[in-house]
Structures are given as structure tokens and as C-alpha cells.
N, C-alpha and C positions, 0 to 999 in steps of 0.2 A: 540661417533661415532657409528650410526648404522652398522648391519653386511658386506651391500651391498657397501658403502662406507669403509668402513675396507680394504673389498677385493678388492677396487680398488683401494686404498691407501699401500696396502701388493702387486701387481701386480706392478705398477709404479717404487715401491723400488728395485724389482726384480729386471726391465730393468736398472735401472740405477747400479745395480751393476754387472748384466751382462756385459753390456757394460765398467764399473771401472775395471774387471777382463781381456777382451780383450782389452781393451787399454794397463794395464799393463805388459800385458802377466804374469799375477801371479793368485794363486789357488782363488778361490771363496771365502776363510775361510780369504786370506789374503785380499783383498779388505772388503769382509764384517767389519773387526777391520779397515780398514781406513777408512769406514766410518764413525762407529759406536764412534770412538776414535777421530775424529775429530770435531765431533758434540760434545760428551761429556767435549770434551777441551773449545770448545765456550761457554758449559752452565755453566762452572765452576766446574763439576766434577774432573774434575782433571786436571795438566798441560800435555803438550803433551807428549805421549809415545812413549816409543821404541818399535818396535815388535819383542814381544819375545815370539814364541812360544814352550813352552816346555809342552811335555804332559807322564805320565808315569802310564800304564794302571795296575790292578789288584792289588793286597793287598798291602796298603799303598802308591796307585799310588795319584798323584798330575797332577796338572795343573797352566799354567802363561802363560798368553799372551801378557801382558804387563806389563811395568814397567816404574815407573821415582821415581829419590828419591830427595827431597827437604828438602837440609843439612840445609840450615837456619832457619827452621822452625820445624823442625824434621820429615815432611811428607815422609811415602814410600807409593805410589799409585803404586798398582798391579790390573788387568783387567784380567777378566777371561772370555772366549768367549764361550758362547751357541749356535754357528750357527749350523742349522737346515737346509739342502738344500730341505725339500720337499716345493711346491708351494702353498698350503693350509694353511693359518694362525693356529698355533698351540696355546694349551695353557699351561703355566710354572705354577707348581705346588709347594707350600711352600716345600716340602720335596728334587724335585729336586734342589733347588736354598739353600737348604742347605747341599745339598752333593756337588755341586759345589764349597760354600764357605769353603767347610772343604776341598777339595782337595789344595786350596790356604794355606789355613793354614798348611797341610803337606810339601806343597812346602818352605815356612819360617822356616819351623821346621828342615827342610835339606840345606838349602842354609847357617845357620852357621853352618854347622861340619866340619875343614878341609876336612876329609875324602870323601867328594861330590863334593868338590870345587878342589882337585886334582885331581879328577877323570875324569871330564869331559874338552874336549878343549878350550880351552881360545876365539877361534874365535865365538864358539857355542851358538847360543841362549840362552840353561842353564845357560853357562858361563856368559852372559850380563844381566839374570835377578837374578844369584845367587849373583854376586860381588855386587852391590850396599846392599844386606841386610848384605852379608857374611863382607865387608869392614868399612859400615858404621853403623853397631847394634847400635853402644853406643851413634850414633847422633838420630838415631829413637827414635819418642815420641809417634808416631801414627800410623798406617797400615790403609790408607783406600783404600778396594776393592770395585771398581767396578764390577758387569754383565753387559756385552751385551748378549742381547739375541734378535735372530726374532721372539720369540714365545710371547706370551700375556699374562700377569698375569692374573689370574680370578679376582684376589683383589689389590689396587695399594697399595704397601710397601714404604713406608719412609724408609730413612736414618736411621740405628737404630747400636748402640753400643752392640756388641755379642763376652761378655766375654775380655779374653786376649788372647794375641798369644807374645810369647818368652819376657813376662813380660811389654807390653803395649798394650791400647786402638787398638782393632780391629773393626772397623767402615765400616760395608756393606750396600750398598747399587744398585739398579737393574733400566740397563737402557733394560727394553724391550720394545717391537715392538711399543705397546701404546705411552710412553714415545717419543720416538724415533722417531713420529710420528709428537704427539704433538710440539713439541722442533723444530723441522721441519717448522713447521707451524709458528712458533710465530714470528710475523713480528720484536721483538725487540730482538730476536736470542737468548731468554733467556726463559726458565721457569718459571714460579711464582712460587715463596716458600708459601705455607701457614703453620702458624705456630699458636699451639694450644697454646697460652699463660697460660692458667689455668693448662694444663698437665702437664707443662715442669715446669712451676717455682713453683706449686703449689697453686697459687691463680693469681686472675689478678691483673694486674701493677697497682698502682695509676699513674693517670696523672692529668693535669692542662692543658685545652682547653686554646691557648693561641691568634691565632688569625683567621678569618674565610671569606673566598669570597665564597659564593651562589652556592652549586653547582660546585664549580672549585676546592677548596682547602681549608684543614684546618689543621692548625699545632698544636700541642700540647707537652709539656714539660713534661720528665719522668725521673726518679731516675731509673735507670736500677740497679739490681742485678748484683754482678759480676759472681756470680753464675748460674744465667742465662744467661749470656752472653755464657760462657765459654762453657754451656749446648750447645745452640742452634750452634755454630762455632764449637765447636766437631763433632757435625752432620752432619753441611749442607756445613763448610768450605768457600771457595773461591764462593759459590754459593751465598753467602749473601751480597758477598760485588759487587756494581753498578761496571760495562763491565770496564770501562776506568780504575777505580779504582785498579780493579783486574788486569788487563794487566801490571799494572806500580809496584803491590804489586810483584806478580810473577817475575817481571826481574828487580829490581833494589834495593829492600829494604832489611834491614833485621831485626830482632827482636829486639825493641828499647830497649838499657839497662835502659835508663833512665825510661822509664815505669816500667821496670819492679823492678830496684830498688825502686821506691817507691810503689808498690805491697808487695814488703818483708818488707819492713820498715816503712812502713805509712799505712799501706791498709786503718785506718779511714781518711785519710785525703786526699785520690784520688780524690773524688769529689771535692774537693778545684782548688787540681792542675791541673788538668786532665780539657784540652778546650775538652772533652765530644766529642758525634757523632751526624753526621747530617742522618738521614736516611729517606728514602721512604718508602710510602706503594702505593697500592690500594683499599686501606680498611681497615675498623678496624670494632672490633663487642664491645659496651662498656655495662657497668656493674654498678649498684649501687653497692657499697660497703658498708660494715656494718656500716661505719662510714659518711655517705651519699653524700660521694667523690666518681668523677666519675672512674673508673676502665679498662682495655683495656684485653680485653678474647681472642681474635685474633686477628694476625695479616695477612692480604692477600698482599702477591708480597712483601714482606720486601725488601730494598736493602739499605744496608749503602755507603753512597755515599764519606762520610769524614771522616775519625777514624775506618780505615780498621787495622792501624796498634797498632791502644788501642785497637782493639777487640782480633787479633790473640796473643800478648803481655799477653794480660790475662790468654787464654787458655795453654800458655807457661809457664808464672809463676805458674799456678797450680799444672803443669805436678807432677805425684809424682813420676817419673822416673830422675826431676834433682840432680844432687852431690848437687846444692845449696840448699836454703832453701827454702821449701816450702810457694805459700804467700796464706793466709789466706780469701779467697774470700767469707769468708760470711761475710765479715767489710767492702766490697767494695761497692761503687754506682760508676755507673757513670751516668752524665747530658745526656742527648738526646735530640735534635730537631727532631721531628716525623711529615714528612709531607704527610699527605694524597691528595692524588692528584688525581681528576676524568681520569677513568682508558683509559678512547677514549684519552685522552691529558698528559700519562705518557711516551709515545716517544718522545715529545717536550718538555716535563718540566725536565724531570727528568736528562737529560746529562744536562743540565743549571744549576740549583741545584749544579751539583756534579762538573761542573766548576769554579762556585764560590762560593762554600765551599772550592774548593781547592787550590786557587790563593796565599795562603800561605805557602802552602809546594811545593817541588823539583816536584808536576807531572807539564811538560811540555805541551805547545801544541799538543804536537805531539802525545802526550797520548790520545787524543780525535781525531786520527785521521781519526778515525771509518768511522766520519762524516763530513769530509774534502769535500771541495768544488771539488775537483780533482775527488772524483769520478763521479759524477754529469758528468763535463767534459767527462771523460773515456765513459760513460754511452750514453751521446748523439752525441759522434764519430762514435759508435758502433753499435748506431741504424740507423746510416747514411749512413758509410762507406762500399760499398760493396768491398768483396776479388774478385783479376782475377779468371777468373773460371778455376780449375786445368785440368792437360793436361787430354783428354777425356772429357769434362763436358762440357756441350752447354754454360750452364752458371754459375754467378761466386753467390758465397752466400755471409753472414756477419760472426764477430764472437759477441760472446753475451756476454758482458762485467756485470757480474749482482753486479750491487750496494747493493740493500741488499738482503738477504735470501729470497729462495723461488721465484725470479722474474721467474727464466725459468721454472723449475717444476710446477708453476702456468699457467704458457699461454701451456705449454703440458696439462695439465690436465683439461681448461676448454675450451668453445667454441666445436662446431660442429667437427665431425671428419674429414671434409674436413680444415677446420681452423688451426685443432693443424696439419694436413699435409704440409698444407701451411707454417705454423711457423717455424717446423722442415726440413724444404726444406730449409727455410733463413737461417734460423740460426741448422745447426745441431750439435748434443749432443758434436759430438768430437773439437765443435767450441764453446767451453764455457771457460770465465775465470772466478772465483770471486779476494775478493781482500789477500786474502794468494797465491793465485798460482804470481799473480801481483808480491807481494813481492819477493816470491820463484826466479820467471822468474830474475828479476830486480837485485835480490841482487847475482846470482850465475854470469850473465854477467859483475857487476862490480867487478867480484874475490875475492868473500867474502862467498866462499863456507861453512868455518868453524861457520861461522852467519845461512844460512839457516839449517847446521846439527845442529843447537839449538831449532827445532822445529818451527811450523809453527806463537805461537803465538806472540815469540821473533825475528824471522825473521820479522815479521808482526813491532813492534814496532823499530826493527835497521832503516828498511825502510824511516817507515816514522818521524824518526828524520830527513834523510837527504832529504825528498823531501818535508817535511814542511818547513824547510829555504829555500828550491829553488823556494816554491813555491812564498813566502815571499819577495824574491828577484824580482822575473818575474815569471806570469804564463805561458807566452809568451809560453813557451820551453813544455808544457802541450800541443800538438796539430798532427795534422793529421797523421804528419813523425814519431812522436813517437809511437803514437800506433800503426803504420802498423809495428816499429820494437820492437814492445810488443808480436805482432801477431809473428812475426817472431823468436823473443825468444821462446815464449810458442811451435813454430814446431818442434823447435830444442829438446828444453828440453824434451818435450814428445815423438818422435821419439826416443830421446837417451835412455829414462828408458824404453821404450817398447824393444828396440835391447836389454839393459844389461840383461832382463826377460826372452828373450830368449835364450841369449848367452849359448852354453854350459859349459862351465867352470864356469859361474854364477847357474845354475840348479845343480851344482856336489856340490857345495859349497855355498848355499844361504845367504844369509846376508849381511847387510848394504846398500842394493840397492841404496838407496835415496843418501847416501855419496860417491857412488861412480858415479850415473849420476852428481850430483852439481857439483863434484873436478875433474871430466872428462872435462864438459864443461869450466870451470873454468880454468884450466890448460894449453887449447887449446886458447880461448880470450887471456890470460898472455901471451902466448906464440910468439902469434903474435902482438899481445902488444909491445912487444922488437923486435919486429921487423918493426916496426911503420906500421902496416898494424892491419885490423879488418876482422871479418866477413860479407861477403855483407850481411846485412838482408833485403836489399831490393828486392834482388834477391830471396830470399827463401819468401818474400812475394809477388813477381809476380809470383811465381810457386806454391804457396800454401802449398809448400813439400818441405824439406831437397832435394838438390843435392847427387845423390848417392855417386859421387867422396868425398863430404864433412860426408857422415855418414861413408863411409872406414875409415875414417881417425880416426873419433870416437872412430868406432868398436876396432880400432885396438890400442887403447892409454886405453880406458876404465880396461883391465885385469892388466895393467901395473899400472895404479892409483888403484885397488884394491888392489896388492900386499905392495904399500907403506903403505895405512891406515893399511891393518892388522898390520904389521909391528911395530907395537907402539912400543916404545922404553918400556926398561924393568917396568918402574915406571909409568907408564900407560896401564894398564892392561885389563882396558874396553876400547875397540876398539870405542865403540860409544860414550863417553867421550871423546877421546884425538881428534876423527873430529870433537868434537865444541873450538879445541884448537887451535890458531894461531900459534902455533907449528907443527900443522899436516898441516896448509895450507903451511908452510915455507919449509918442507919435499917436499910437494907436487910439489911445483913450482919450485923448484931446481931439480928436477928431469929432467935428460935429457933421454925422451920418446924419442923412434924410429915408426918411420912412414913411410912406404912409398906410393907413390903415389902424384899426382899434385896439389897443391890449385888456381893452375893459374883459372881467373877467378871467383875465389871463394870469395876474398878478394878483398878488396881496402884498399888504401892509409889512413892513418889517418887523414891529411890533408885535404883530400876530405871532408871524413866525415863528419869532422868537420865544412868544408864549407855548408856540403849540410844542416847540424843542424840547422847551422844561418841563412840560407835562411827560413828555415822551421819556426824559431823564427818571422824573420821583418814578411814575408805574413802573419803570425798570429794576429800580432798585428795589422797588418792594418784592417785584416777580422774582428778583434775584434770589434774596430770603428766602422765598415760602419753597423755591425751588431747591435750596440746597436744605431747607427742612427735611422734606420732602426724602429729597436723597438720602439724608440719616436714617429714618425711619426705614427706607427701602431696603439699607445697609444692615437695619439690624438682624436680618433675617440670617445674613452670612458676610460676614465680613474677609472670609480666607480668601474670595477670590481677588480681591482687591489688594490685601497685605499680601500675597501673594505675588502679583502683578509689580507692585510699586518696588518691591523687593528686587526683584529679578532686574530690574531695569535698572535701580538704585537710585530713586526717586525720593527715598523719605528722608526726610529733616524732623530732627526731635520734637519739633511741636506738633508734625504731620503725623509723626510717629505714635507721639503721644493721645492726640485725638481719635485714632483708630483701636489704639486699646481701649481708649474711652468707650467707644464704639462697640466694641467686641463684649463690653462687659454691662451693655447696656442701656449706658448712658448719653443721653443725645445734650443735655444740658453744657455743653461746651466754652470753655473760657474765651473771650473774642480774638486773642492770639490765636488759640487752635481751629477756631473754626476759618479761620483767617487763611490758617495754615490748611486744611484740610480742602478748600477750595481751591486753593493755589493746586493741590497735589490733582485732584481732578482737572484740572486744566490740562496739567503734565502729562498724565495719566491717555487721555483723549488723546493728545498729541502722539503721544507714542504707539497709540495705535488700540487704547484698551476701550472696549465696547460698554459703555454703563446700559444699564439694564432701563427699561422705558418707567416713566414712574407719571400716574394720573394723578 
């Protein structure tokens, strides 16, 4: 990235976190870590954090901004924040990024002494990132710190192993501005890992070229080291392993005994037992080797798509921090499937792949619901549906539903500067959802607060377990009325964390903001729940804005629901732990809040509601019809560019296939299998990128 673009890529991040600052009404340092901690959660640096910032200046001062500790695995991920508010891209210097990492390490060096952890208050930042090291030491296997930082390395740092900290694996690594940037940019919301094979295992891999398509794809068969293995997921971790993969590792699994028994007891005989991994690259560099077999020196964009849980299982059994016994990884192999896939066609190949590779073990559909056809949906509502224009506003705008990474910071940053005026007129900044806030929205109105205080990327997965059966069921219910009361969830919710930001009683006593707007909202829905009445979100979506009468009611429930979560009973001591307990939502909702003020007007009938759903459901269905009627007829003008299209990509299935000859030769009168079948391919088709033609 030349300098000129830098600066207008370092500007852009600005506004948008200017703008994350005034929206939240919180300091500049705190939006910068929710950006910076958000993105890093998506690339697999770490799972989502809490924000914790604790900072203690002069001789033997430390630092911690974040924390989360992953008991099943033995990870403690701690984030250390370098924000810089001047406007000028700066640059981070090897020596400051090692006095930042050693302020971390003084912070672990104090967070186990009684004497620290009595010291400070239980409700306090210190306290929420000293307890997890101070409680769980003897499950830590590994400490991996992250930087953020807005400043620029001169030279880009990997992932590197630096020393020990309180008798285990201290593993740093730096997400600056570069990175940060990058990561940003990358249309499959992921990083490439490149990986020097000759450095890390000491020579290159033997492999066996085993099958080969021209240009598209080549697989090859490898005895991996376990050694290596253990090396490279020390390092890189949850970054190695493919999105879906890692989403379902992170919230459901945990370290296979069975692996790991025969690690201690067999290690020569893993490769026997062990169904091995299936992994991607986008590249490989190969090697003759001394014995005139071909060899793998790197690898570019690795990701293991199937045998995420032999991989992390290894780096466990080696740990030399367990009571048990140590297993013996230089007896180990394991089998590899290594498929190289041309790097324009690893967004399409490679979730395939990693689908079925895994059609044997417990990940669900819903694990892949990245790329659910619901967003697509979502996506062409949004670019349709205009909001009433709010009171004052001549006219009304949209909100910007973005399917994947980068859609809106893309249409801001190119085109004429009357273009990105026009764009941001339609659609403006404070009128954006992706699909975490979706979740967020969705799951705290169905009273499932204690799910969204588990971080954004297990909210993300509770989700859509339950909206992949619904959709399984009927997409029907996926339509116009829902997302205007999506639009109207996201006014609520954001209105409500912007009031608790600036509530004063929240500014005298900072912390847990997010647990206390979800269990706010949440508590107020239940509330009227038992009382067979809802929130109008219709209403607050013809007005564009929260009802003042309905944010009093908020204002004034919100200090009441903070007093209960501190409140954790004695044997829950980390306040931000017991809000991802259904014991804190059970506190919460038995709580009899005082309110006063009218909701008349505010509210309807459950009843209603519910009628007005089903109406919203049949016109869908019909619209669905006439629309893929519609489309036939449009299709029969030229059907090449379509069989074409589907072709190329390798989308059609015999009934798909069949319906479009159908098509080609005329005929729209279609058997309900093919037309079945031929809406499904349209789905696909979109997805992948192909443009259908506009049809009145």
C-alpha cells in the first residue's frame, strides 16, 4: 500500500471510529479496542473479549485491555492496546512493542498474588481481568497476547513464542494499522497465513502429488510431523483452522481424550488410527529433495478445514505444564489431504471442502451459516426497502444490511465524491447492520440476553441454530415485516447503549455496558411478555426513532438491571461470567423493576402481532411465485447466460439442469421438483456473484 493510499485508508478508519465513539457515547480508546477486538475475533486471533482496561504507570507499571480465558483448551488471550489519537499514520518500533509486551507480562506476574486480587474491587476492570488468571492458573497452558495498535510496523512480525510467563508458553503477536487494514480488506474476512515450512520443521515436508485439474486444483498426500504441527498451532492457533471450523471449535468442543490417549500410549501408531486432516492452501513452493521425492518449502493461506480437533489435541498432549504424562511427538505422523486450490476460486471451493470433509462429525448446518441464503435475502430487502423519512427530514433513506465484509466502506471509499455523497445520503453510517449485530438485535428481543453476553461469535452461532430450522421449515417468515422489525430492534438497542453511555451513574461506575443494554432490553420484552403485549416495532419503524415515552422507561429500568448483574451471588465472582449464566438471566427476570410513566400506545396485543406475522408470511409466499414466474418468462429471452454462469461455477444438479432446458426450449410450465430446483440455483447463482437481470 503506497503512502497516498495509507493516508486515505488511516483517514477513513478515523471517521468510522469517530463516528463508533459518538454513537456509543464512550472514550475513543474504548471504541478503538471494539474495533480493533472485533476484527481480531473474525481472523482467529483470538475469541471475543472483555474489556478490561487496566493500566498502572511508573516502576513496575503494567497494562491489559483485554481478556478471555479458554478453560478447555488451556488458552488465556490478553490484548494490550496502543492507541495513538494523533491523525498522522505513525510508526511502531521493535523496542516499543516490547515494552508493551512486558507490561502484560507484569500484569500476570500480579494478577496471581492474593495480595492484588484483595486489593482491588470485585466490580473493577483489574478485578475482571486479574480473576480469570488469578482463578484458573493451573488450567493455563498458554498466554497468547495480542497488540492493537493504529501505528505501522516498519517490518511485519509473525506470531512468535517469547520465553515464559508464570511457567508457560508466552505467545505474542501485533495487530497494527497495516494488518488491520489488510484484514479489513480481505473479501473472505480472513488473513492468509504464510508458513515457512523449511524454518519451522527444519527441512521440507515429503509429499506424494496425488491428483491434479489444470490450473484449478491439485491435492497432495503428506506424513505431517507432530512436531510440526504442535509448532505451527502454537503460533498461529485458531487462525489455521477454516471460519466454520473454528466458530463450532470455539463453542462446542473440547480436547479429545481419545486423541489424546493414544498420543501418550501409541504415539507410533497415530498415523494408523488417526482419519488424519483435510487442509487448504493457496499455494505451495516445492523442492527436490536429496532422495529425488518431491518436498513442500511453503505453504501460502493454509487452513485445515477437518482435523481442527487432532491438531489442537496434539499441542495439548505435548504441553509440558500437564500432571499427566507427557506424549512424545517426535514418534508422531499424521496423514494430510492438502488441497491447493487457485487462489480467484478459494471463496467457493474451500467452505465446500470443509462441508464435506465434515459431514461426519457433530458440526451442524448452522455452523456454515456464514453463507446462508437469509443473507442474500436480508441484503436485497435493504437495498429496496426505503425507511419513512424521520420527523424533520424531507425524505426517508434505507438501512445497509452488509452481507459480507467491506460492502459499505467499499461504495464510501470509491466513486466520485458526489457518488459516495449520494450513497451516504441513502444509506447513512448510523444505518448499517452486518450479521453479529443481526444476531445481537435478534437474540436479546427473544430474552436470551445471557447468549449475547457470550460474545459476538457464539451469539452469532446460538442464532443461527434456531433460524436455520426456521428457515428449513419456511423461508416464507424471512421477509419485508421482519426486517422493518430488525430495523426497529437495531433503534432500540442502539438508542439504549448510547443513553446507558451516558447515564451518569454509568460514567461514575463504568463497566459491563453491553450486559446491561442486552438485560435491559430483555427484561422490558419479558416483561410485557406476561403480560401478552409486545413492543410496537412498527411504530418505531415509521418514526425512525425510539418513542421518548418508551426510552423513560428504559432510562429508568437500565441502573436497576445493572445493580442485579453486579450483585452475582458469592460463587460468581466475575461479574462477566455469571451474565453468560442462565442464572443471571433467571435473577434478572424475576426482578420486579419499578417504572413509571404510560406505555399506552406503545405496545400491542400479542395476538395482533402475531396476526400481522402471518399476513406478512402468505403475501410472501405469493410474491415469491409471481416473482420466480416472472423470472422464467424474463429467462426466456436468453437462457445462455445463465447455463452458462451455473456451468462455470458447477452449480447445476439434474433437476436444475433440467428446468433450464426446459427453459431454453420454451417452456415455463415446470414440474414442482424443477422449479424447486431452479430457485434453489438462483439462490446459488446470486451468491456467487451472478447479476440477474431487473424483472417489473
Amino acid at each position: 500500500m503506497n503512502a497516498h493510499a495509507s493516508s486515505e485508508v488511516f483517514a477513513r478508519f478515523w471517521e468510522g471510529l469517530l463516528f463508533d465513539a459518538q454513537a456509543s457515547a464512550e472514550p475513543q480508546a474504548a471504541a478503538f479496542f471494539g474495533l480493533y477486538s472485533k476484527l481480531a475475533a473474525e481472523n482467529g486471533d483470538c475469541p471475543d473479549l472483555t474489556y478490561t482496561p487496566v493500566r498502572q504507570e511508573g516502576r513496575g507499571g503494567y497494562q491489559v485491555d483485554g481478556c478471555a480465558l479458554d478453560l478447555e483448551r488451556g488458552d488465556l488471550f490478553l490484548a494490550i492496546s496502543d492507541f495513538r489519537s494523533g491523525r498522522e499514520l505513525e510508526t511502531l518500533n521493535a523496542a516499543q512493542i516490547d515494552t508493551l509486551f512486558e507490561r502484560v507480562r507484569r500484569f500476570c506476574e500480579q494478577a496471581v498474588k492474593s495480595t492484588f486480587i484483595n486489593a482491588i474491587e470485585e466490580t473493577s476492570p483489574a478485578f475482571e481481568a486479574a480473576w480469570p488468571i488469578y482463578s484458573g492458573r493451573a488450567h493455563i497452558r498458554r498466554i497468547r497476547v495480542v497488540l492493537f495498535s493504529n501505528a505501522r510496523l516498519s517490518t511485519r512480525r509473525k506470531p512468535e513464542a517469547s520465553g515464559e510467563v508464570l511457567g508457560v508458553p508466552f505467545v505474542c503477536s501485533v495487530l497494527d494499522f497495516a494488518r488491520y487494514a489488510e484484514i479489513s480488506a480481505a473479501r473472505d474476512g480472513q488473513e492468509p497465513i504464510e508458513i515457512d515450512v523449511t524454518a519451522l520443521n527444519g527441512s521440507p515436508l515429503p509429499c506424494l502429488p496425488a491428483h491434479s485439474i489444470d490450473g484449478e486444483h491439485a491435492s497432495y498426500l503428506v506424513a505431517v510431523p507432530g512436531t510440526f504441527l504442535a509448532e505451527i498451532y502454537g503460533l498461529y492457533g485458531a487462525r489455521l483452522l477454516e471460519q466454520n471450523v473454528r466458530t463450532f471449535l470455539q463453542a462446542k468442543t473440547k480436547v479429545n481424550v481419545g486423541i489424546i490417549r493414544t498420543l501418550e500410549t501409541a504415539p507410533e501408531m497415530f498415523f494408523a488410527y488417526n482419519n488424519g486432516l483435510t487442509a487448504t492452501a493457496g499455494g505451495i513452493t516445492t523442492v527436490r529433495l536429496q532422495d529425488g521425492n518431491l518436498g513442500i518449502a511453503t505453504i501460502e493461506n493454509l487452513q485445515i478445514v477437518n482435523g481442527g480437533q487432532t491438531t489442537a489435541s496434539i499441542l495439548y498432549a505435548s504441553d509440558t505444564q500437564r500432571k499427566e504424562r507427557r506424549a512424545d511427538l517426535s514418534r508422531v505422523f499424521v496423514q494430510m489431504k492438502l488441497s491447493v486450490v487457485n487462489p480467484e476460486r478459494l471463496n467457493e471451493i474451500v467452505p465446500k471442502i470443509s462441508r464435506f470433509a465434515n459431514t461426519q462429525n457433530k458440526i451442524s448446518e448452522a455452523d456454515f451459516f456464514s453463507s446462508h441464503p437469509i443473507h442474500l435475502v436480508l441484503e436485497r430487502i435493504s437495498r429496496q426497502q426505503s425507511a419513512p423519512a424521520k420527523a424533520g427530514s424531507l425524505s426517508g433513506s434505507k438501512w445497509f444490511y452488509e452481507r459480507a465484509r467491506g460492502q459499505y466502506s467499499d461504495r464510501l471509499a470509491y466513486g466520485t465524491a458526489a457518488e459516495r455523497r449520494r450513497f451516504e445520503l441513502e444509506f447513512p453510517r448510523d444505518q448499517f447492520i452486518d450479521k453479529t449485530d443481526l444476531a445481537k438485535f435478534e437474540v436479546t428481543f427473544e430474552c436470551r440476553p445471557h447468549i449475547v453476553s457470550r460474545g459476538a461469535q457464539k451469539c452469532f452461532l446460538e442464532y443461527a441454530e434456531k433460524v436455520g430450522k426456521a428457515w428449513e421449515a419456511s423461508d416464507a417468515g424471512f421477509n419485508e415485516y421482519w426486517f422493518r422489525s430488525v430495523v426497529a430492534e437495531a433503534i432500540t438497542f442502539r438508542w439504549t447503549d448510547k443513553m446507558v453511555g451516558m447515564s451518569e451513574w454509568y460514567q461514575q461506575d463504568r463497566g459491563y455496558k453491553a450486559q446491561v443494554v442486552t438485560y435491559t432490553i430483555a427484561w422490558l420484552v419479558n416483561h410485557l411478555h406476561e403480560k401478552k403485549l409486545e413492543i410496537d416495532l412498527n411504530l418505531i419503524w415509521r418514526r425512525q426513532e425510539l418513542p421518548s415515552e418508551l426510552g423513560e422507561v428504559l432510562r429508568q429500568i437500565a441502573p436497576q438491571v445493572a445493580r442485579t448483574i453486579k450483585n452475582a451471588p458469592p460463587q460468581m465472582k466475575n461479574v462477566g461470567e455469571y451474565c453468560k449464566q442462565q442464572a443471571c438471566w433467571a435473577a434478572v427476570a424475576g426482578s420486579d423493576y419499578g417504572f413509571s410513566g404510560s406505555m399506552e400506545g406503545l405496545v400491542i396485543d400479542r395476538t395482533e402481532a402475531e396476526r400481522s406475522r402471518r399476513e406478512a408470511i402468505a403475501a410472501k409466499k405469493v410474491d415469491t411465485d409471481i416473482d420466480l414466474d416472472r423470472m422464467m418468462v424474463a429467462m426466456l429471452v436468453d437462457t445462455e447466460p445463465y447455463v452458462t454462469f451455473a456451468r462455470e461455477k458447477r452449480l447445476l444438479t439434474p433437476k436444475s439442469d433440467a428446468a433450464l432446458r426446459r427453459l431454453t426450449r420454451g417452456d415455463i410450465s415446470l414440474p414442482a421438483s424443477e422449479r424447486n430446483a431452479l430457485k434453489y440455483l438462483l439462490e446459488k447463482m446470486l451468491q456467487a456473484g451472478f447479476e440477474l437481470m431487473d424483472v417489473k
